[in-house]
N, C-alpha and C positions, 0 to 999 in steps of 0.2 A: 305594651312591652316593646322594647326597643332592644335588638342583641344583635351583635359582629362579635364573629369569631373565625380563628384561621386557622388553619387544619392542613397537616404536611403528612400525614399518617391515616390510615385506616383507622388504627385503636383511638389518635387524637378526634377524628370526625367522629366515631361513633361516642364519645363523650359530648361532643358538643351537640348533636342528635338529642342526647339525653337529654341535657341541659333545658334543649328548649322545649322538650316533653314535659318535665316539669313545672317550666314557668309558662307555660300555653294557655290562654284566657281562653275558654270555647267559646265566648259570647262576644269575640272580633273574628273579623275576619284578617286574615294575615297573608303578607306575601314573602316568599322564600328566595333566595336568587344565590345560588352558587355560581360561580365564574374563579377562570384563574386570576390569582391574588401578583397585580403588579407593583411592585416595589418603587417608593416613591424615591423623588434625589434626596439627597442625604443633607445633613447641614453641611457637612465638610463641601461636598460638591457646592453647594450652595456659596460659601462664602469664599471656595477659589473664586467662583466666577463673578462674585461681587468683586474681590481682587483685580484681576484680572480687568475688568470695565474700570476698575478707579486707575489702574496702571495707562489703560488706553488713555482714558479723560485726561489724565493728567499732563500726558507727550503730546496731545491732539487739541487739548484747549475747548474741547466740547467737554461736557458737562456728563456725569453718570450715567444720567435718565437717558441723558440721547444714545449714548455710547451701548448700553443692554436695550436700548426699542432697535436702535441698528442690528445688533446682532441677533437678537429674537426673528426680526422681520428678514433679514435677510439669510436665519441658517436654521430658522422654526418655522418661516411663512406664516401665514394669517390665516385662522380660521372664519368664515364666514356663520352668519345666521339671520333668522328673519326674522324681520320686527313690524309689528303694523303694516305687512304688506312689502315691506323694502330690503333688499339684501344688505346686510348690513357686514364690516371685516372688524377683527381686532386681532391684538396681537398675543400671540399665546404666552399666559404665562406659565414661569420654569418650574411652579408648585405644581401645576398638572404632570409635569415630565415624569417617567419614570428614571432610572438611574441608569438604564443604558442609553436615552434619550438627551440627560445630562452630561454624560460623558461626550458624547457629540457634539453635543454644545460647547463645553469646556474643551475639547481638541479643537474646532473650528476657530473658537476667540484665541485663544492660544497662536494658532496658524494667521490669525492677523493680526498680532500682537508683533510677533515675528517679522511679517511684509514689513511695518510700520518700522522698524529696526528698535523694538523695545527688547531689551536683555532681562530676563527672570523675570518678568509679569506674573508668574503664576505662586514666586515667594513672598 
């Protein structure tokens, strides 16, 4: 059994409680994990900030891919991890962000879009 569900209400959780009362296999074992529900970016956010990276590329002569690994790495920083013993970095990407985290992003590219003297990047 495989279930998400999200629940803003008392009366909503205790339905969803139900829910998984009913479809419970007692012959697995199962793990539960409630946490607060963070909101992922949006498309809209998303495809300013694709905007916005084509608007850069475009006045700057670099290329998309470099234009959002720059602003990733330089206003997301890098997460690290280990691999076979080595610490290893990459660059975070904007699908993990939540949409206050996108908004950040999107003001920051925006603010060097600006420096750059690009007019409306973000239309």
């Amino acid at each position: 059994m495989k279930f998400r569900a999200l629940t803003q209400s008392r009366n909503s959780f205790e339905a969803t409680v139900n829910s998984i009362r009913q479809a419970w296999d007692t012959a697995q074992t199962h793990e539960v994990i409630v946490r607060p529900y963070k909101y992922s970016r949006s498309l809209d956010q998303n495809n300013m900030f694709h905007g916005l990276c084509r608007a850069i590329a475009k006045e700057t002569g670099n290329s998309v891919a470099e234009i959002k690994d720059y602003c990733k790495e330089n206003f997301l920083g890098v997460s690290s991890y280990e691999f076979n013993g080595e610490v290893k970095q990459r660059l975070r990407s904007t699908n993990e962000l939540t949409t206050d985290e996108m908004s950040e992003l999107i003001a920051r590219t925006e603010a060097l879009a600006g420096e750059l003297g690009i007019q409306n990047a973000s239309t």
